[in-house]
KEROGU-131018 format. One record per residue: x, y, z of N, C-alpha, C in turn; residue in three letters. Coordinates in steps of 0.2 Angstrom, whole numbers, plus 5000, padded with zeros to 4 digits. Atoms other than C-alpha are relative to their C-alpha. Layout:
# KEROGU-131018
XYZXYZXYZALA
...
This chain:
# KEROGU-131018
500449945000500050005000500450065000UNK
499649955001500750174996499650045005UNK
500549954996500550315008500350074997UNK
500149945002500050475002500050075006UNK
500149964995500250635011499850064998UNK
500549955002499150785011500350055006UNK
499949954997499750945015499350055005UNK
500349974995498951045029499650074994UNK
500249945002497951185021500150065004UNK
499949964995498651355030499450035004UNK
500349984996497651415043499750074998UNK
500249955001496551565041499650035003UNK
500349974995496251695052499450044999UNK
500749975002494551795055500150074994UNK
500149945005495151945046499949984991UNK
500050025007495451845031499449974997UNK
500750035002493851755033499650074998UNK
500549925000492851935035500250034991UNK
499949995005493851985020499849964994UNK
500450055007493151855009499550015000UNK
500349994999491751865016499550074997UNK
499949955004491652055008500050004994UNK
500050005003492052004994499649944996UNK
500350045001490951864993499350034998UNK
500649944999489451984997500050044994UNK
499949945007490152104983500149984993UNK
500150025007490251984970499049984999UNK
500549995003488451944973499550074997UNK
500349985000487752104971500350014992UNK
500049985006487252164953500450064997UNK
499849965003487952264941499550095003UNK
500549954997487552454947499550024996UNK
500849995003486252484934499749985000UNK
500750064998485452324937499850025007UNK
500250004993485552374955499350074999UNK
500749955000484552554951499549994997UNK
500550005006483452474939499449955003UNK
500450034996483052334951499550055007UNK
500049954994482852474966499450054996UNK
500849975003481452574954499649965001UNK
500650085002480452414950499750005008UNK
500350044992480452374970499550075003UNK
500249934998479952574973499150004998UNK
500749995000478552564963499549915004UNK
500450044999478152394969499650015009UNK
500550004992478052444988499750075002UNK
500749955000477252594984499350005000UNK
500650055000475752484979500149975008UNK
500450044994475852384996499950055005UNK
499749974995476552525008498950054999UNK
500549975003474852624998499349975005UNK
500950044998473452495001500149975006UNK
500350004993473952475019500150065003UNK
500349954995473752645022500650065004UNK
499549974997475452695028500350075001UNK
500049925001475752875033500350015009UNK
499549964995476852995046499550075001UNK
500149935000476453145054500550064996UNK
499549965002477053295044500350065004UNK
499749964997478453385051500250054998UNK
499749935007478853535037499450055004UNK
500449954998478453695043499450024995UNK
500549975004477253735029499849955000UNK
500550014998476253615032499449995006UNK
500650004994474553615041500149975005UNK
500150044994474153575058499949924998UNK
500350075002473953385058499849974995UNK
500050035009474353355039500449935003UNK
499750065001475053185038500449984992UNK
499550025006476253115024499849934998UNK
500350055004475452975016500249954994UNK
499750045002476152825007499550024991UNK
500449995007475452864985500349944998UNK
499850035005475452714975500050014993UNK
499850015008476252694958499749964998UNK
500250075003475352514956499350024997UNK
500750005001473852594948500150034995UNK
500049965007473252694931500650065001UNK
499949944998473652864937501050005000UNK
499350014999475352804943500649964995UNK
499750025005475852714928500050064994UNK
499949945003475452884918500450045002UNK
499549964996476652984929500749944999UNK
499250005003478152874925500150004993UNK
499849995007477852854908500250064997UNK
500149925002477453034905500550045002UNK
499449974999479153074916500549974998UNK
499450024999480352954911500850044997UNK
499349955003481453094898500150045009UNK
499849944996481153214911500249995006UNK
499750044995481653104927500950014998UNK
499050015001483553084918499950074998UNK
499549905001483653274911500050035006UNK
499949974995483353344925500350005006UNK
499650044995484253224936500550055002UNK
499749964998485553374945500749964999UNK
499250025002487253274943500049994994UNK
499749995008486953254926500350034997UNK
499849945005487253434919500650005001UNK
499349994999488453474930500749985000UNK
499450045002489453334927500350014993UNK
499850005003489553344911500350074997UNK
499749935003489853514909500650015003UNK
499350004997491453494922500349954996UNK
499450035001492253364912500050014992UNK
499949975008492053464895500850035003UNK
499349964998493453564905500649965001UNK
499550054999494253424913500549964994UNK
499850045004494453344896500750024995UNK
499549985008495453464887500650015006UNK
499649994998496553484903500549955001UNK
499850064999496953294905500449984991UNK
500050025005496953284885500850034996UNK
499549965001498253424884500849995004UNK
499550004996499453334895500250055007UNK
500149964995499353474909500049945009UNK
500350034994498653364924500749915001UNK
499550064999499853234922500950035000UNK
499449974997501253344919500250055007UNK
500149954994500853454936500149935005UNK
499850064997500853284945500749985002UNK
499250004998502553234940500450055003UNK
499449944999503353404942499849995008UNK
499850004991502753394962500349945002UNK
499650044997503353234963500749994998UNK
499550035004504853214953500750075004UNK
499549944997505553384960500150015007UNK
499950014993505253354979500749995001UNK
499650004996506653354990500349935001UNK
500150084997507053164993499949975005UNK
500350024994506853175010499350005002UNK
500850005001505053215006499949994996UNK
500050045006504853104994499349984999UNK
500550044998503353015002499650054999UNK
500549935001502453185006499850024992UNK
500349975005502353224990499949954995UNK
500550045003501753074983499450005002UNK
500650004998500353054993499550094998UNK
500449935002499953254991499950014993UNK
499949995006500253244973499449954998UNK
500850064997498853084977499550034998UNK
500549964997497653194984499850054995UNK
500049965006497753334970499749964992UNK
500350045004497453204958499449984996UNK
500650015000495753164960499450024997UNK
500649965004495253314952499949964991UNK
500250025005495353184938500249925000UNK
499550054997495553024945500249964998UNK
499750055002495752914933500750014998UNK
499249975000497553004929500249995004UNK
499250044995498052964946500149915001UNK
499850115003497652764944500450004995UNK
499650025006498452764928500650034998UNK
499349974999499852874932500350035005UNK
499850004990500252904949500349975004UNK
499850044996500152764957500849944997UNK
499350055002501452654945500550065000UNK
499349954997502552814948500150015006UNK
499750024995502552794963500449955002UNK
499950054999503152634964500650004995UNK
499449995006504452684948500450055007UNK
499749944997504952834960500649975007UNK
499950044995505252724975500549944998UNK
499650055002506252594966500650034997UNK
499749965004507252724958500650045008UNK
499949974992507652794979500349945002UNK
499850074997508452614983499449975005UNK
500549994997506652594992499349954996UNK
500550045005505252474991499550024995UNK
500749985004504152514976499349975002UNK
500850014998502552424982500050065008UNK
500049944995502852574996499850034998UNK
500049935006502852704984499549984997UNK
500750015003501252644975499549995005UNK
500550014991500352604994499950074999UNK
500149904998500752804997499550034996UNK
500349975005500152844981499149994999UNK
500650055002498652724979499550045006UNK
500249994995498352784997499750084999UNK
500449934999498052974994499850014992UNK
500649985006497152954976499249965002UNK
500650024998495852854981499749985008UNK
500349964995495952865000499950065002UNK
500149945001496053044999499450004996UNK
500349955005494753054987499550055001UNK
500349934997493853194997500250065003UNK
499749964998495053284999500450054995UNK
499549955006495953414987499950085001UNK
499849945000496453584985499250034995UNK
500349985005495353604970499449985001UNK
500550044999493653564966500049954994UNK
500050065003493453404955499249974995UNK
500550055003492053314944499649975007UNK
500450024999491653234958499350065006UNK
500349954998491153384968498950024998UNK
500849995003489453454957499749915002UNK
500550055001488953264957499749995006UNK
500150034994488953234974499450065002UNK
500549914996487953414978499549984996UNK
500650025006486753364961499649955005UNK
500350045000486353214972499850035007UNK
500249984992486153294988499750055000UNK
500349945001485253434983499349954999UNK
500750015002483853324975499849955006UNK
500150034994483853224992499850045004UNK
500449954995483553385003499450024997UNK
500749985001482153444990499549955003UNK
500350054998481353284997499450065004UNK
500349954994480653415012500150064999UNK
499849925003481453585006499950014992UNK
499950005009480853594987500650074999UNK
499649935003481953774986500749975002UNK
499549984994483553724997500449974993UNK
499350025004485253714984500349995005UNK
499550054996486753614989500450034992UNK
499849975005488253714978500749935000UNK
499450085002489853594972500650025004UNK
499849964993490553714986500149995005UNK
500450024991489653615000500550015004UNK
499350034994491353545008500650044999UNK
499249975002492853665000500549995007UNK
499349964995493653745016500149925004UNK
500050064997493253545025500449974996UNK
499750055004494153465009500750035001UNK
499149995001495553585010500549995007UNK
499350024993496153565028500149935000UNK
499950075000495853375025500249984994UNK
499650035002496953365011500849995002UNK
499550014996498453405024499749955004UNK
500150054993497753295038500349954995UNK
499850095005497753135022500850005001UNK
499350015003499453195017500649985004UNK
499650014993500153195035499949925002UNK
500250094996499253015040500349974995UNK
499850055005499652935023500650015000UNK
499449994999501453005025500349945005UNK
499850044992501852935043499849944998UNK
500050075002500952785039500449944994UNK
499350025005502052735024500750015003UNK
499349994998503552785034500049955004UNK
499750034994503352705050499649925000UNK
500450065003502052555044500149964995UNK
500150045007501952505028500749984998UNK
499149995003503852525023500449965004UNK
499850064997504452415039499749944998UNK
500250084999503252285036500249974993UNK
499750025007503752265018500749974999UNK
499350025000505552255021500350024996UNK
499749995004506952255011499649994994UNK
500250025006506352234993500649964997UNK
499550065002506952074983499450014992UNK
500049985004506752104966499949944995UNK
499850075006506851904959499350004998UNK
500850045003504951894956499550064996UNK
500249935006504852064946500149984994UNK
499950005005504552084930500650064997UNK
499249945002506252154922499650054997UNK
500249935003505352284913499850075002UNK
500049914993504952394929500650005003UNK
499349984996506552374935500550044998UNK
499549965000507352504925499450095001UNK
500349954998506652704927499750034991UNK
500549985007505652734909499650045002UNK
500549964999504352794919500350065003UNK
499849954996505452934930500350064997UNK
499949955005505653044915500050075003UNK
500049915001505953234920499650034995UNK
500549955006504853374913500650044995UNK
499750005005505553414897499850085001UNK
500149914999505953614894499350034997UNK
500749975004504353634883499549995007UNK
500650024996503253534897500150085007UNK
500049934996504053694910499750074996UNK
500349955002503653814898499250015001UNK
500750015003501953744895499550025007UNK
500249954995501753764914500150045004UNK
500049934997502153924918499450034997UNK
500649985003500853974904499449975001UNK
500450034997499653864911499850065008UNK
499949964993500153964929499450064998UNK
500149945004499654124918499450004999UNK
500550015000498254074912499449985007UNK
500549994992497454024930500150075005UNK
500249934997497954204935499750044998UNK
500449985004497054254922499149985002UNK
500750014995495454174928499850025008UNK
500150004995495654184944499950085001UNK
499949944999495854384942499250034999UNK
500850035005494054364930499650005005UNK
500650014993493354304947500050075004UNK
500049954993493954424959499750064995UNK
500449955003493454564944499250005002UNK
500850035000491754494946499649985006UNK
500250014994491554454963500150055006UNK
499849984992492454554976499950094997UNK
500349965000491754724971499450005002UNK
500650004999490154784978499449984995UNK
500550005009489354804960500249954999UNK
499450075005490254654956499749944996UNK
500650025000489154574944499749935002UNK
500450044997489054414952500049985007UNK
500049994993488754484967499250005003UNK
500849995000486654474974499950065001UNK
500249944999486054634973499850035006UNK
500449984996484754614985500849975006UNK
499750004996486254564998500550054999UNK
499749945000486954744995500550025008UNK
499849994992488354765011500049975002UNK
499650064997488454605015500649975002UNK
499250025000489954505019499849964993UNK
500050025008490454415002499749925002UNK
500350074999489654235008499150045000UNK
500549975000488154335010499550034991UNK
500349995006487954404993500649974993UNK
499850045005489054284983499649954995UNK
500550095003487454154979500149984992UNK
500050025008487554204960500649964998UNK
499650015002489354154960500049925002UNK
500050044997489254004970499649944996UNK
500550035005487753934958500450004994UNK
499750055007488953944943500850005001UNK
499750024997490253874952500249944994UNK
499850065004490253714939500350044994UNK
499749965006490353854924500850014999UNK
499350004997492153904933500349944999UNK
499850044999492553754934500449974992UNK
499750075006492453684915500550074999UNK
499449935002493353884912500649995002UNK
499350004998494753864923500349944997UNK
499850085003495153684915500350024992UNK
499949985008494853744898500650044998UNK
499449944999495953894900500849985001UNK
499750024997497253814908500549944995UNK
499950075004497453654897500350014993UNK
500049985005497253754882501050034999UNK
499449945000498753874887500549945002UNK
499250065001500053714890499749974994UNK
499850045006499453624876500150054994UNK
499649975005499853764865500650035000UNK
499349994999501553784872500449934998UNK
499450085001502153574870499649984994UNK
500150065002501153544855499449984999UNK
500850045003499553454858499550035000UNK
500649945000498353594858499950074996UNK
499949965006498553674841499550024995UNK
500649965002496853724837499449975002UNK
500550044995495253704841499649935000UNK
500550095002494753524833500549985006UNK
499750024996496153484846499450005009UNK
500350004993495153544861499349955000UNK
500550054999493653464854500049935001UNK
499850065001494353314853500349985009UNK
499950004991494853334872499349995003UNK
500650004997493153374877499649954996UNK
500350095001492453204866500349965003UNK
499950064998493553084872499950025009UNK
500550014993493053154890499349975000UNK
500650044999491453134886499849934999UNK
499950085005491752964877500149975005UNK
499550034993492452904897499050005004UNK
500650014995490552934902499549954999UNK
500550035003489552824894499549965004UNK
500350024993489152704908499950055008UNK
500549954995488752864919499850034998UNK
500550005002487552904908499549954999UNK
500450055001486752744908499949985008UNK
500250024994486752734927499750055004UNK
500449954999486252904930499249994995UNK
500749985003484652864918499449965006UNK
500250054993484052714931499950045006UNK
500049974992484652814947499450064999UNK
500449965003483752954940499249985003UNK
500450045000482452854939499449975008UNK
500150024990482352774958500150075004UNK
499949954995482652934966499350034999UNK
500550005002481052984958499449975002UNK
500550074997480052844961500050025010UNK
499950004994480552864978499750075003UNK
500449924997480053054981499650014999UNK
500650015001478353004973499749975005UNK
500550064994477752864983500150035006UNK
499949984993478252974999500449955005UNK
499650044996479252825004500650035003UNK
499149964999481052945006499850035007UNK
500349954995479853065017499849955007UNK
500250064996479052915028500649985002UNK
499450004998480552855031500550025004UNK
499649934995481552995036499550025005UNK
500350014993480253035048500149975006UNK
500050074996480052865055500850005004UNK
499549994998482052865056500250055006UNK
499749934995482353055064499549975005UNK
500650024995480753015077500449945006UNK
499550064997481752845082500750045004UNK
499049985000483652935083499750055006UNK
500449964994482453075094499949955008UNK
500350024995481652955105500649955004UNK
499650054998483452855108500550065005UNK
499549954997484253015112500650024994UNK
499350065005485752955096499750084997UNK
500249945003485453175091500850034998UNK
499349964997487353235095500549984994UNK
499550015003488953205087500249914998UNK
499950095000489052985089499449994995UNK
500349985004487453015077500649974992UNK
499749995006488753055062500649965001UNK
499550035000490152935070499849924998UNK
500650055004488752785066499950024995UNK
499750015007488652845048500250014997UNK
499249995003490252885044500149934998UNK
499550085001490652695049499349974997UNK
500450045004488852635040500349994993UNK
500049985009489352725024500849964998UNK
499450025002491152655024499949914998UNK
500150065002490452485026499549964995UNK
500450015005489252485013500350004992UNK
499350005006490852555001500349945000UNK
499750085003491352365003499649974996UNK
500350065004490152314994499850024992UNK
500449945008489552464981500650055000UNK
499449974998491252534978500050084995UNK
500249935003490552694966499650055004UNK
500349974996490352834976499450034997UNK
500749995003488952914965499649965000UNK
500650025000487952764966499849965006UNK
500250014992488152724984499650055001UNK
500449954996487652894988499350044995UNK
500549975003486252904976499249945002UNK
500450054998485552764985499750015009UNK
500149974992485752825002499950085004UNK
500249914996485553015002499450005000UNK
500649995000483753004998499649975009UNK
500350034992483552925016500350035006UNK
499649974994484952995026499850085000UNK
500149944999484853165021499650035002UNK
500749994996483053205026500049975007UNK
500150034992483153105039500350035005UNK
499749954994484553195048499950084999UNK
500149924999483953365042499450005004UNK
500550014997482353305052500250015008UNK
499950004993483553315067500550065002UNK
499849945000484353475062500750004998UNK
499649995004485753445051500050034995UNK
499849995007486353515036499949974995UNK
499650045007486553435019500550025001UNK
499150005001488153505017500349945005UNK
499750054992488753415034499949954999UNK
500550055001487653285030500849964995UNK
499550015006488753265013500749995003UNK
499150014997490553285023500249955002UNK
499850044994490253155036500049944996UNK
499950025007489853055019500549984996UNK
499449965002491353095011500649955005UNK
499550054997492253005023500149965002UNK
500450085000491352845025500149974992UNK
499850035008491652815005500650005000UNK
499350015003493252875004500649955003UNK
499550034995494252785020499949924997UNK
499950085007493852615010499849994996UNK
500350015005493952634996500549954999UNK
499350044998495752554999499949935001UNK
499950054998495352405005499349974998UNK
500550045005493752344991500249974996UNK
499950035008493852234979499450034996UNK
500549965003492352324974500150074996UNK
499949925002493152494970500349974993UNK
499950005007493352504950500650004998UNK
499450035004495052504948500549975005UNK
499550064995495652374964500549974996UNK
499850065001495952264950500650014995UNK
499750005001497052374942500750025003UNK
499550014996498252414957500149955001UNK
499650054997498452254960500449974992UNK
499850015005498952214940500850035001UNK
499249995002500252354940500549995010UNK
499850014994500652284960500449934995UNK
499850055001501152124953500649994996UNK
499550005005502252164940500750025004UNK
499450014995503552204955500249945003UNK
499850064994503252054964499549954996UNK
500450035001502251914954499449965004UNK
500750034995501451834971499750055004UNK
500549944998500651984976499349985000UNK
500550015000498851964980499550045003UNK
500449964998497152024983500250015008UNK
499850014991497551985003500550045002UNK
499649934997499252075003499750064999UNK
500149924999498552214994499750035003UNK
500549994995497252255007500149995006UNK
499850024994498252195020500450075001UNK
499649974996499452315016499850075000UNK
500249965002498152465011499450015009UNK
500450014995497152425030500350045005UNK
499749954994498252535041499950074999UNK
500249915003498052695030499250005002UNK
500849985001495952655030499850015008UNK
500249984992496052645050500250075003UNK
499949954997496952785052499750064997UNK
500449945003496052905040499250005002UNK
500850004996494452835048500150065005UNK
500049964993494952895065500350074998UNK
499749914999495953055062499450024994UNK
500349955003494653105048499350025003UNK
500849994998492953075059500150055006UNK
499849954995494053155073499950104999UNK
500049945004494153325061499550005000UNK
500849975002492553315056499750035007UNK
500249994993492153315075500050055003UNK
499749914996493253455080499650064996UNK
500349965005492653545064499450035002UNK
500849975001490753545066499850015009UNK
500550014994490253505085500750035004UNK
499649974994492053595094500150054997UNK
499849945002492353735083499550054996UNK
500649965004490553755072500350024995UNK
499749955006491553805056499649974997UNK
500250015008490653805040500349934998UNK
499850025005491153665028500350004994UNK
500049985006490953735014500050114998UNK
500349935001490653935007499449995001UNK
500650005000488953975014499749925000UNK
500250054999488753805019499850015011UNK
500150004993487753805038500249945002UNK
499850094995488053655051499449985000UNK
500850034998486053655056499750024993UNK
500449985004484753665045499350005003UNK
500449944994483353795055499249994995UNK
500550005003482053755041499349995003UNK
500450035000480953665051499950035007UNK
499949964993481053815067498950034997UNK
C-alpha cells in the first residue's frame, strides 16, 4: 500500500475569513444599473403595498397644516403608471448630477487631453526634495482626484517607479500613492467632477422636504481643503513608519524585468516647463475674471438684493455657477500648456479633448438614467419622506441626536463602500433616506454630505469592489508576481484605520468643537423646520 500525504491547508484567520466574506457579498450583488433598475421596480412595487395598507407619518415641514400627515401614493395603479411613463425623459434630464457633470468634464477633458494634469503631478513629485519624497506622493495623490482616473493610471505606478528608483520598496511607493488617490478621494485643493455630482445628488435628496433648498459643488471646500493636509500627513507617517517596515527590504527576483529600469521617471522636458508656467498664467487670468466679478460691491456676480453683506452673504450668483468655473478654469488652463508642447493646436484639438471626455461617460449615463429613475419613484410614493420621519422620530426617542449620530454613519457608509464601491451610486442610494432623515434632526445637507465623504472614501482602499482594485493589483504584481488580493488589502488596512479615526476626529472637531462652516455658505444646522 502506498501512503500518500496531504498537505495541511494553511490556517485562516478571522480577518481573512471577513475579507472574503466581503467579497463574497460584493460579487453577489448586481451590476450598478441592474441594481437601480431593480431598486425602481421594487419602489413602485412597495408603493402599491405600503399604499393599500394605508401607511402614513405625521407631517413635520413647517408649511404644512396642523395635523397633515404624509401618506404612502401608490404607483401600482392607472394614474401611477401615467406619471412614470409621462416622466421618464424628464426624470433623467433633470436628474441634477447629470448637467453638471457633464459640463465639468467638458473642461476636465481638454485639461487631461492636453497633457497638463499629468504633467503637474509629476513635476510635484519628481521635484520633491527626497527626504519628502513620500509627502509628495501622497499629496500629489490627493490633488489628483480632480481627475481620477490619471491618478490610477499614472500616479500610482510612479509611485512605485519613484520608490524603486530611491533604493526603496516600490509596492511602498504605490501603497502612498494608491493611498491618497483613492483614500483621499475627498479631499483636494481643487474642486473636482466629483464635487457638482455629489451636491446634484444631495440637493435632490434635501428637496425631498425643502423643494427650494440648493446644495452648491462648494458644499465641503474649506472641510476638503484642511483634510487634504490631515490625508497627506496620515498617509505620509503611515507609509514611513508601517507599511515600509512591514514590507521590508525589497527582493526584486519575482519582478518583471521591465519595471525594473526607470522609463517611467522621466523629468519634465523644457517645453512641458514652459507649457506650465503658461498654464500658471492662464489660472491667474481666471482667477483675476473671478475676483473682477466677485469682490466688488457692484460685482456682477454679486446678489444685489444682499447689498453690504459679507461676500458669503451676497456671493449665491457666484456659487450657483460654480460648475461653469469649473469647465473655464480647466479649459483655460489645458488650452494654454497644450499650446506651448504641442498637443493643443487648434480648436478640433480641444474638441477632441472634450469628446474623448465625454466618450469615458457612457456607463454614467446609463446609470444615472435608472438612478434617476429610483430617486423619483421614491419622492413619489412618499416612501423617502415616511422613512425619514420614521428614522429622525426613532434617533429622537433614543436620544442618538449629537455627534456619535454621524460617527454611526460615517462607519455605515464606509461599510456599505465594501460592497457598492462607486461613490455616485452608493450615495444616490442612500442620500434620499439619510439626508432627510437627519435634516429632520437638524442637520445640514452639506454636513450631512462631509460625514459621507468620509465613510466612502476611507475604504475605498481595501474593496475589491472599488473599479480600479483590480488594476492596482495588476500593476502591484508586476514587482512582485505573488502579490495578492489579501496582501494588497492587508497592506492598504492601516491607511483605511487611520484615515477613519483621524478623519471622523476632524470632522468632530470641525462641526460640533469649533461650528465652522464646511463649505462657502454652507450652515451645520438646518433651522428650516424652526
Amino acid at each position: 500500500m502506498n501512503d500518500t500525504t496531504t498537505a495541511a491547508a494553511p490556517k485562516r484567520n478571522w480577518f481573512t475569513r471577513f475579507l472574503d466574506t466581503v467579497e463574497w457579498l460584493g460579487n453577489l450583488l448586481p451590476h450598478p444599473v441592474t441594481l437601480f433598475a431593480l431598486l425602481a421596480a421594487a419602489m413602485v412595487f412597495l408603493s402599491g403595498l405600503f399604499g393599500w395598507l394605508g401607511v402614513s407619518v405625521e407631517d413635520p415641514r413647517p408649511a404644512a397644516a396642523a395635523g397633515a400627515t404624509i401618506e404612502a401614493v401608490s404607483l401600482m395603479n392607472a394614474e401611477g403608471l401615467r406619471r412614470i411613463l409621462g416622466n421618464l425623459v424628464s426624470n433623467f434630464v433633470n436628474f441634477a448630477p447629470l448637467g453638471v457633470v457633464l459640463v465639468a468634464m467638458l473642461g476636465v477633458g481638454v485639461a487631461e487631453k492636453s497633457g497638463l494634469l499629468s504633467a503637474l503631478v509629476r513635476g510635484i513629485v519628481l521635484k520633491a526634495p527626497r527626504h519628502i519624497v513620500t509627502v509628495a506622493v501622497v499629496f500629489a495623490g490627493v490633488l489628483s482626484n480632480t481627475a481620477s482616473e490619471m491618478g490610477y493610471v499614472v500616479l500610482v505606478p510612479l509611485g512605485g517607479a519613484i520608490f524603486l528608483a530611491l533604493g526603496r520598496h516600490p509596492l511602498a511607493g504605490m501603497a502612498a500613492a494608491f493611498a491618497g488617490v483613492s483614500g483621499g478621494y475627498s479631499a483636494n485643493l481643487l474642486l473636482g467632477t466629483i464635487d457638482p455630482l455629489l451636491a446634484g445628488i444631495t440637493q435632490e435628496a434635501a428637496r425631498l422636504i425643502d423643494p427650494t433648498y440648493e446644495v452648491y459643488a462648494t458644499a465641503n471646500w474649506y472641510f476638503m481643503i484642511v483634510s487634504t493636509f490631515m490625508i497627506t500627513a496620515i498617509g505620509s507617517l503611515v507609509t514611513i513608519f508601517i507599511v515600509e517596515p512591514k514590507l521590508g527590504a525589497y527582493d526584486d527576483s519575482n519582478a518583471d524585468p521591465r519595471v525594473l529600469d526607470d522609463s517611467q521617471m522621466q523629468p519634465l522636458t523644457g517645453d512641458e516647463k514652459k507649457g506650465l508656467g503658461m498654464a500658471a498664467i492662464g489660472m491667474l487670468a481666471v482667477l483675476g475674471l473671478i475676483a473682477l466679478l466677485v469682490v466688488p460691491d457692484n460685482g456682477v456676480l454679486r446678489d444685489p438684493a444682499a447689498a453690504g453683506g459679507t461676500f458669503l452673504e451676497s456671493s449665491g450668483p457666484f456659487f450657483r455657477s460654480i460648475v461653469a468655473w469649473i469647465f473655464i478654469f480647466f479649459l483655460v488652463t489645458g488650452f494654454a500648456y497644450g499650446r506651448v508642447v504641442g498637443t493643443m493646436k487648434n480648436d478640433r484639438d480641444v474638441i477632441d479633448g472634450m469628446a474623448s471626455a465625454i466618450s469615458t461617460l457612457g456607463l454614467y449615463v446609463v446609470l444615472v438614467f435608472f438612478a434617476a429613475q429610483f430617486v423619483a419613484f421614491f419622492g413619489w410614493s412618499n416612501l423617502g419622506l415616511i422613512t425619514a420621519v420614521t428614522g429622525a422620530d426613532f434617533l429622537k426617542e433614543i436620544g442618538l441626536t449629537g455627534p456619535m449620530v454621524f460617527v454611526l454613519f460615517i462607519i455605515m457608509c464606509g461599510i456599505v463602500n465594501l460592497s457598492l464601491g462607486s461613490a455616485s451610486a452608493q450615495w444616490a442610494v442612500t442620500a434620499p433616506i439619510f439626508v432627510p432623515m437627519l435634516m429632520f434632526i437638524g442637520y445640514s445637507p452639506e454636513v450631512i454630505q462631509a460625514a459621507y465623504r468620509i465613510g466612502d472614501s476611507t475604504t475605498n482602499i481595501i474593496t475589491p469592489m472599488m473599479s480600479y482594485f483590480g488594476l492596482i493589483l495588476a500593476w502591484a504584481t508586476r514587482y512582485d508576481k505573488k502579490f495578492g488580493i489579501g496582501t494588497l488589502i492587508a497592506t492598504m488596512l492601516p491607511y483605511s484605520i487611520f484615515y477613519f479615526i483621524g478623519w471622523s476626529l476632524l470632522f468632530l472637531l470641525w462641526v460640533f468643537g469649533l461650528d465652522l462652516p464646511v463649505g462657502p455658505g454652507s450652515p451645520t444646522y438646518y433651522d428650516g423646520l424652526q
